[in-house]
Backbone as JSON, one array per atom type, in Angstrom:
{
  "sequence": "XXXXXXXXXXXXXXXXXXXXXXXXXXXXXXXXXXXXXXXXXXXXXXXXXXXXXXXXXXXXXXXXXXXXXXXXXXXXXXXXXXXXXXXXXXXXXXXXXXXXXXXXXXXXXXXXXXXXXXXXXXXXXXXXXXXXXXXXXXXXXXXXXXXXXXXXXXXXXXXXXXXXXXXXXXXXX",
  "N": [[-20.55, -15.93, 95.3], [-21.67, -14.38, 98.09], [-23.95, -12.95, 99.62], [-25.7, -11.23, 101.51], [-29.55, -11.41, 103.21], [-32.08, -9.28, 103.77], [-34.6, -9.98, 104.55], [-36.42, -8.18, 103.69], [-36.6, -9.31, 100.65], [-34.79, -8.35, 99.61], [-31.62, -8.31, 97.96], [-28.01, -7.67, 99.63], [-24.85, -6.57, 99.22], [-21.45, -7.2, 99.7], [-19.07, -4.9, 100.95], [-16.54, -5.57, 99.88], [-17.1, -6.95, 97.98], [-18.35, -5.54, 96.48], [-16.34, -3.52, 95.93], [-14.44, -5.12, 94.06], [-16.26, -5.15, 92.02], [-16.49, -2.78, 91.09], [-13.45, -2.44, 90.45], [-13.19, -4.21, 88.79], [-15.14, -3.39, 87.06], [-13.6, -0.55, 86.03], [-11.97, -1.71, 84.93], [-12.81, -2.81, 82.77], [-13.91, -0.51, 81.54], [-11.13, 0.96, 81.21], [-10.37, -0.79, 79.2], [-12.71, -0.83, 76.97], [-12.11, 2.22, 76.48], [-9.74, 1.73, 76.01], [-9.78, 0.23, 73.38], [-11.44, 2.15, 72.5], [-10.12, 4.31, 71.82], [-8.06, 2.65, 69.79], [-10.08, 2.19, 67.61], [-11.1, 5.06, 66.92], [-8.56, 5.74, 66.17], [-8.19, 3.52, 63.98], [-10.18, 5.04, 62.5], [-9.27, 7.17, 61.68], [-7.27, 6.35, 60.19], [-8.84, 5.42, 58.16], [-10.3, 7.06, 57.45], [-8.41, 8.42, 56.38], [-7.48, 6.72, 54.39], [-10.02, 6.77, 52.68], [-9.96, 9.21, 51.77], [-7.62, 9.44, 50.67], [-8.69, 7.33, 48.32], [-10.43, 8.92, 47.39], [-9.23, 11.0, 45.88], [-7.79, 9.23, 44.29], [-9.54, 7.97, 42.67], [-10.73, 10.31, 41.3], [-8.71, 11.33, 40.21], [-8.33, 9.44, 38.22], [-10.96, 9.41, 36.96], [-10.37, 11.83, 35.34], [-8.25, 11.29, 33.88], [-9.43, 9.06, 32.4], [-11.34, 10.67, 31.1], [-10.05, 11.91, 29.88], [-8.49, 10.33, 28.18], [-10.76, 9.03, 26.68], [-11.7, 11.66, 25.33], [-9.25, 11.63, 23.66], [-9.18, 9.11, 22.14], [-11.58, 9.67, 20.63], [-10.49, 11.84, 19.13], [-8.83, 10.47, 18.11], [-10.09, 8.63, 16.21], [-11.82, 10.36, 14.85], [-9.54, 11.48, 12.75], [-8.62, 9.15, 12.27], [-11.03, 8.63, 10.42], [-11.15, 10.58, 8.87], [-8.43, 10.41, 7.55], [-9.35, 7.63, 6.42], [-11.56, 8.54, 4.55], [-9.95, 10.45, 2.81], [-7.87, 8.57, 2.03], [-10.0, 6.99, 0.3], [-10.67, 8.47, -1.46], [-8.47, 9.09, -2.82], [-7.92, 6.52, -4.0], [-10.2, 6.59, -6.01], [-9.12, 8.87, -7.18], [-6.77, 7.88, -8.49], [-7.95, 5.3, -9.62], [-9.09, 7.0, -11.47], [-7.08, 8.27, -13.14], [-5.84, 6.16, -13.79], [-7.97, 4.55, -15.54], [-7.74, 6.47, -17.13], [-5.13, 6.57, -18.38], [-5.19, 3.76, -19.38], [-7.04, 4.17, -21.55], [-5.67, 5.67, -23.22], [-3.73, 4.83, -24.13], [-4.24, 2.37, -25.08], [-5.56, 4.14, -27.75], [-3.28, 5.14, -28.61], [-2.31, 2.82, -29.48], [-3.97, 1.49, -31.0], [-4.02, 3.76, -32.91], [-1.14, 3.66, -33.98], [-0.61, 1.03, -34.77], [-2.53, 1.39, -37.18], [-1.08, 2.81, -38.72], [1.34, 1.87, -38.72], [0.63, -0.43, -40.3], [-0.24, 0.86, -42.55], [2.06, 1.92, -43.26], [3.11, -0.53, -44.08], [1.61, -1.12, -46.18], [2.6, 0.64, -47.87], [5.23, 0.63, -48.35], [5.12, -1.98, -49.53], [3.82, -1.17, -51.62], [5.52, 0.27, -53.05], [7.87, -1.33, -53.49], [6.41, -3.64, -55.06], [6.34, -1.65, -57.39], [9.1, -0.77, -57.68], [9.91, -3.56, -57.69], [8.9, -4.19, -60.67], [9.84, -1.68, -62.02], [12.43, -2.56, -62.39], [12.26, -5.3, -63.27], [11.41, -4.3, -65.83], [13.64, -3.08, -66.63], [15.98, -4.76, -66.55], [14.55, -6.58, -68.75], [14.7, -5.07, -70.59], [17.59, -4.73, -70.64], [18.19, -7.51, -71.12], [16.99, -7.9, -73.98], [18.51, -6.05, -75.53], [20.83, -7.56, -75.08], [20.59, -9.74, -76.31], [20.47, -8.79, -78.97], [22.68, -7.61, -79.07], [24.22, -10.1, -79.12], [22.98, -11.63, -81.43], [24.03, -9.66, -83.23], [26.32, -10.31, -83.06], [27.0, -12.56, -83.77], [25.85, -12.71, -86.64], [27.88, -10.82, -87.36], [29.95, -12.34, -87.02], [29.87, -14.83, -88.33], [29.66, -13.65, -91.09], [32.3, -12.56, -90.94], [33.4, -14.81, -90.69], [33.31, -15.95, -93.34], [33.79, -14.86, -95.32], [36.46, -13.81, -94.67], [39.03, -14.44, -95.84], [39.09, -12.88, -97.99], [38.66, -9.97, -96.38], [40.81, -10.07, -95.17], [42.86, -9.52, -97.28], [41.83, -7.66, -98.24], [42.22, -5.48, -96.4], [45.06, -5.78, -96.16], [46.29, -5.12, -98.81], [45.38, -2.68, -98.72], [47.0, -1.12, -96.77], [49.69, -1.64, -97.51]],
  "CA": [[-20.82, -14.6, 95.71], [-21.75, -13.67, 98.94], [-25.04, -12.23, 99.41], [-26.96, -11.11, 102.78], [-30.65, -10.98, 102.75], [-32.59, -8.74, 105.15], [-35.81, -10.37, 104.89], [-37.7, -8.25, 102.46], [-36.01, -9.89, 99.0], [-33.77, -7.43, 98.87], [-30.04, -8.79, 98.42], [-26.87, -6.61, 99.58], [-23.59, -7.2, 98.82], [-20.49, -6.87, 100.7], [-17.93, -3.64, 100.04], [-15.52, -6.51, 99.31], [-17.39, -7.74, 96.78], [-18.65, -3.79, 95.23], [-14.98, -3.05, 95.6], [-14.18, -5.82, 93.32], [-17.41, -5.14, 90.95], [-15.97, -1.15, 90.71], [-12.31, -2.68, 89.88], [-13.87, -4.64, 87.04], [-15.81, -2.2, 86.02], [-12.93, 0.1, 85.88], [-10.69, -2.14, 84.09], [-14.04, -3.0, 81.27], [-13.64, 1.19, 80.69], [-9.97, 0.77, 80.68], [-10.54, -1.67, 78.24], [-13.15, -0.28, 75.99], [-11.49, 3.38, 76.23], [-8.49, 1.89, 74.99], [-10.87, 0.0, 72.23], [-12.59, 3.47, 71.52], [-9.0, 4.83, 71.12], [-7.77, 1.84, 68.72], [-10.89, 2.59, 67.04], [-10.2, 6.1, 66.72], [-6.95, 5.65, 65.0], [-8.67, 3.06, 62.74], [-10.95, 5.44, 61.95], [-8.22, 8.36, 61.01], [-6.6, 5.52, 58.87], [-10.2, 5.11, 57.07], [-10.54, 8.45, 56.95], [-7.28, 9.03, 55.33], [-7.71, 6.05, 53.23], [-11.15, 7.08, 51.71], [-9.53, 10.57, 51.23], [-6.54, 9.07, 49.42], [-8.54, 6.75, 47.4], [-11.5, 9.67, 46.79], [-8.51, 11.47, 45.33], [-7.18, 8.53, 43.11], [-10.46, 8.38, 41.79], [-11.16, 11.52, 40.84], [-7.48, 11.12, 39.11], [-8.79, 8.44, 37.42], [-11.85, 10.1, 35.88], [-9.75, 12.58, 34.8], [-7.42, 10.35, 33.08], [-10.34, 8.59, 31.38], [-12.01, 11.44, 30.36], [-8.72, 12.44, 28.55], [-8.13, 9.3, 27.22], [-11.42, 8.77, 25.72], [-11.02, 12.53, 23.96], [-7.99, 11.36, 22.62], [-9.62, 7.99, 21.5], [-12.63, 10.25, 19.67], [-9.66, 12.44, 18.26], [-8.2, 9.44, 16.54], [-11.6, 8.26, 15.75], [-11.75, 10.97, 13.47], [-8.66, 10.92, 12.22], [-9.08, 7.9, 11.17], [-12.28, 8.42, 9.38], [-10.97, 11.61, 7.69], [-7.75, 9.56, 6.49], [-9.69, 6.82, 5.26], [-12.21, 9.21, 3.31], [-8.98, 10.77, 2.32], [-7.85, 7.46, 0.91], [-10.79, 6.99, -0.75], [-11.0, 9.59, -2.74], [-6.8, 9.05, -3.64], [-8.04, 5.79, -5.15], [-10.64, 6.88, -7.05], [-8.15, 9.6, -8.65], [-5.82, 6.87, -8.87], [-8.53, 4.79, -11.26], [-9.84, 7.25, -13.0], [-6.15, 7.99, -13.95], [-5.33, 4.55, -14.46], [-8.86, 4.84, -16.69], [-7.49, 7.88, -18.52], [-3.85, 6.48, -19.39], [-5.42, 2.8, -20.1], [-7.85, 5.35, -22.83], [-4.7, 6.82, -24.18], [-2.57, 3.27, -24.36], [-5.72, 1.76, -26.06], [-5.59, 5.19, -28.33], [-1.99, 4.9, -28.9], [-1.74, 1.25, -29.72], [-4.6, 1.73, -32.35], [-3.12, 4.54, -33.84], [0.44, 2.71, -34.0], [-1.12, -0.13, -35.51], [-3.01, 1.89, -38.53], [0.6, 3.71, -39.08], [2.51, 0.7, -39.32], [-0.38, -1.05, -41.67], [-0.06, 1.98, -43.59], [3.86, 1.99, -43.58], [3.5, -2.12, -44.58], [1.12, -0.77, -47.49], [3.31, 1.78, -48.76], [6.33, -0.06, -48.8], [4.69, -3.28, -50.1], [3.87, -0.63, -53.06], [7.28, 0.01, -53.18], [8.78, -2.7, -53.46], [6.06, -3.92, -56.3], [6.97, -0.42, -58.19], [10.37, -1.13, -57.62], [10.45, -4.72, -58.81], [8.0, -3.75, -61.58], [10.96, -1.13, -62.91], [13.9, -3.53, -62.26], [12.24, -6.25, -64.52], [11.39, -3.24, -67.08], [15.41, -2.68, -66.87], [16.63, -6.04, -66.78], [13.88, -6.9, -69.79], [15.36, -4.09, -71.84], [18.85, -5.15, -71.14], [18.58, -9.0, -71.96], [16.81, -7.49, -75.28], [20.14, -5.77, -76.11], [21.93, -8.52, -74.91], [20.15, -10.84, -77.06], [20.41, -7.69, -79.88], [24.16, -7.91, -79.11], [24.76, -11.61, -79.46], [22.45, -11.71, -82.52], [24.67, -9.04, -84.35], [27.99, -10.69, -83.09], [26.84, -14.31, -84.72], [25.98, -12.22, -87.5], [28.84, -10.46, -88.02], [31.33, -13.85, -86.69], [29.29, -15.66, -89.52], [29.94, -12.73, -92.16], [33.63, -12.79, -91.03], [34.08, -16.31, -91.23], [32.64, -16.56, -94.59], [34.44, -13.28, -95.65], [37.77, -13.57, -94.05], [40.04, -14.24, -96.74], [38.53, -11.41, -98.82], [38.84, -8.98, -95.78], [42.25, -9.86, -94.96], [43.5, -9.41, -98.6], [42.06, -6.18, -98.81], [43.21, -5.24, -95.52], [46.72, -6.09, -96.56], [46.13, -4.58, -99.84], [45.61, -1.13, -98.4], [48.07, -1.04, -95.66], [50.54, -1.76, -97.86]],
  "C": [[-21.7, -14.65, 96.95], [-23.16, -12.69, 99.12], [-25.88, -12.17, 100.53], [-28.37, -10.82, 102.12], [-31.22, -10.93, 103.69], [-33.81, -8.97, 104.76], [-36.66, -9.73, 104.01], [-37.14, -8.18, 101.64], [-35.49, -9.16, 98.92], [-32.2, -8.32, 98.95], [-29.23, -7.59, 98.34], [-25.78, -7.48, 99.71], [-22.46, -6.81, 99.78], [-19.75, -5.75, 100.23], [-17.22, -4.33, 99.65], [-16.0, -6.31, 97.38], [-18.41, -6.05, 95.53], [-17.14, -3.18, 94.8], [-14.43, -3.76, 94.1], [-14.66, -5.43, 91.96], [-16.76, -3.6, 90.14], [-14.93, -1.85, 90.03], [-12.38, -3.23, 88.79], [-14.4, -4.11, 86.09], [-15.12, -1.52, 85.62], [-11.71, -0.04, 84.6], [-11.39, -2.61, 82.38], [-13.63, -1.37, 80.78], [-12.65, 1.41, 80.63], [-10.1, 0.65, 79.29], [-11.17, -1.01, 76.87], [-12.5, 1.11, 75.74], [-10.29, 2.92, 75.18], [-8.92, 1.1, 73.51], [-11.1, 1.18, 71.62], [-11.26, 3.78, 70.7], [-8.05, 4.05, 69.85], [-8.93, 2.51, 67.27], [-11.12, 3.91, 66.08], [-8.78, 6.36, 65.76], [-7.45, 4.76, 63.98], [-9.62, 3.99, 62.08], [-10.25, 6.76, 61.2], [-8.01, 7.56, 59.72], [-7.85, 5.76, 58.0], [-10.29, 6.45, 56.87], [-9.71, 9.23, 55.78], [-7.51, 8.27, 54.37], [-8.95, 6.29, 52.12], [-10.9, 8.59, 50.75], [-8.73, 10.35, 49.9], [-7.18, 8.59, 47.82], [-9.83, 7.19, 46.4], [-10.46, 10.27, 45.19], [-7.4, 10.59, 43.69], [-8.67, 8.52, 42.35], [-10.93, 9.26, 40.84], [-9.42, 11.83, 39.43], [-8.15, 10.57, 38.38], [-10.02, 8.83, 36.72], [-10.98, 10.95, 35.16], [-9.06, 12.19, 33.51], [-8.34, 9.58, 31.94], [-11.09, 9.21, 30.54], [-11.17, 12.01, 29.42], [-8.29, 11.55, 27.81], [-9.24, 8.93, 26.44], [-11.66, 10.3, 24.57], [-10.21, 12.04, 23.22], [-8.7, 9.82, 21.38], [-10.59, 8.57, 20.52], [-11.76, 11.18, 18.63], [-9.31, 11.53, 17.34], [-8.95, 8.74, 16.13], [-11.28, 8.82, 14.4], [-10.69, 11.87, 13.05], [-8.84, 10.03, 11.42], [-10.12, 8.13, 10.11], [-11.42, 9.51, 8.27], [-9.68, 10.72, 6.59], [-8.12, 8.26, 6.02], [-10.47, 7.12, 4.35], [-10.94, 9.84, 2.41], [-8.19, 9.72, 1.01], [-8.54, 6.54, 0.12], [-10.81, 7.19, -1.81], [-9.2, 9.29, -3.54], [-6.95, 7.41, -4.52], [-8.81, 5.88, -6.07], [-9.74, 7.68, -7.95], [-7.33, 8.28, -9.11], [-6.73, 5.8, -10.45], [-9.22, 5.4, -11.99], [-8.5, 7.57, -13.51], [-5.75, 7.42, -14.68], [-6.54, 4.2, -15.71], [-8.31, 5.71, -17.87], [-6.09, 6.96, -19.21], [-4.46, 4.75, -19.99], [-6.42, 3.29, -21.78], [-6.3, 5.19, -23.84], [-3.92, 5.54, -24.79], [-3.37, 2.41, -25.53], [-5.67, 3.04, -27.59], [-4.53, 4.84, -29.0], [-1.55, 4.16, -30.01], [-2.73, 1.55, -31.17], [-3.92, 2.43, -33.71], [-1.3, 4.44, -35.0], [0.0, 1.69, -35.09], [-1.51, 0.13, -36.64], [-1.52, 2.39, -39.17], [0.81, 2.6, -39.75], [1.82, -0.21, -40.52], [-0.05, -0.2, -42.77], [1.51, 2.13, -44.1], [3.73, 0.75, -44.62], [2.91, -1.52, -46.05], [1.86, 0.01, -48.49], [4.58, 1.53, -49.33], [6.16, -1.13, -50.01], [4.54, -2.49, -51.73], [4.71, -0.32, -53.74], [7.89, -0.53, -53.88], [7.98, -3.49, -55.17], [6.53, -2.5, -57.56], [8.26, -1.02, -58.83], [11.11, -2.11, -58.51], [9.33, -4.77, -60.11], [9.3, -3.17, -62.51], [12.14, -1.93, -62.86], [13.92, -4.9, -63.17], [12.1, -5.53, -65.94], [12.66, -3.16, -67.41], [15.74, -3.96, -67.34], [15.72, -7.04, -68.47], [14.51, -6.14, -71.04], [17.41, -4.5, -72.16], [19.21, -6.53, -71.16], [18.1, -8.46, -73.82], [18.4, -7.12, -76.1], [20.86, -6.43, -76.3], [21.67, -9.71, -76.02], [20.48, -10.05, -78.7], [22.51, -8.15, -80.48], [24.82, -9.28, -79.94], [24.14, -12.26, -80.69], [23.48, -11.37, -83.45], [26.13, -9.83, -84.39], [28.02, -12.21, -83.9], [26.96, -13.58, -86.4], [27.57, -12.18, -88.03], [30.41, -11.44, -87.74], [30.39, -14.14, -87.77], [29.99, -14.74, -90.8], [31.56, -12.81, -91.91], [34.29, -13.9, -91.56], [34.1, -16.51, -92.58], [33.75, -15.5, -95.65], [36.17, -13.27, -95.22], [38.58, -13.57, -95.08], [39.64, -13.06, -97.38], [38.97, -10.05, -97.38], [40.52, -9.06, -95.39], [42.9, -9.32, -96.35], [42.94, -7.64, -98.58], [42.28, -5.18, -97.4], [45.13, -4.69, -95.82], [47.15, -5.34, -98.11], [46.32, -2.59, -99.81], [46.07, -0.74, -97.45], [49.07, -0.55, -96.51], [50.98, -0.87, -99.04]]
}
């Protein structure tokens, strides 16, 4: 660079060389202008983008705040249908209490019966064969009564026979 100097420290420059310094300068604010203006349009984009992604946000609370209602809805839900099925098993064992009562009840009752049936029969049955040896005692007696008189009276025949035939034959005839 080019530089006169008129004696008191001052330096001046040539128009060449200011011409030049302007054209540089001109083409630096080119430059940055068209920078600012890049800039500018990045800054729309950001602008839009913070807008867009204010707006998904604000979705997105939304969405969460409705999904954790729903999650406290079936919260309780839940709780109510598991107090619900609580309480359906307690009925359930005190039922199952009441008919095991009654089965227990039942079975007892069943059991005295049928003891009582076995007893009544069993008396029965001694009655029964009590009168059936009374019978059968009375009719070997007879039978023995019978077969007594028939010796008898076969003995008295035998002994007798000619005499009964003769007078048989005697008064037939």
């Amino acid at each position: 660079m080019n530089t006169n100097n008129n004696g008191n420290g001052e330096t001046r420059k040539t128009v060449a060389q200011l011409a030049r310094e302007v054209v540089e300068q001109k083409t630096s604010i080119e430059v940055i202008k068209n920078d600012i203006k890049s800039m500018g349009q990045v800054n729309e984009r950001l602008d839009t983008a913070i807008g867009k992604l204010s707006e998904i946000s604000t979705s997105i609370k939304t969405m969460l705040a409705i999904h954790d209602e729903k999650l406290e809805r079936t919260e309780e839900v839940d709780k109510v249908l598991f107090k619900l099925m609580e309480q359906r098993r307690t009925e359930q064992d005190k039922e199952i209490k009441v008919l095991e009562d009654k089965l227990s009840k039942n079975y007892e009752d069943l059991r005295e019966q049928i003891e009582l049936t076995d007893k009544r029969l069993m008396c029965e049955i001694r009655t029964l064969s009590s009168n059936l040896n009374n019978r059968v005692g009375v009719l070997e007696k007879y039978r023995w009564i019978i077969l007594g008189a028939s010796i008898v009276i076969g003995w008295t025949l035998s002994s007798n026979f000619k005499t009964i035939l003769q007078m048989m034959t005697s008064a037939g005839v």
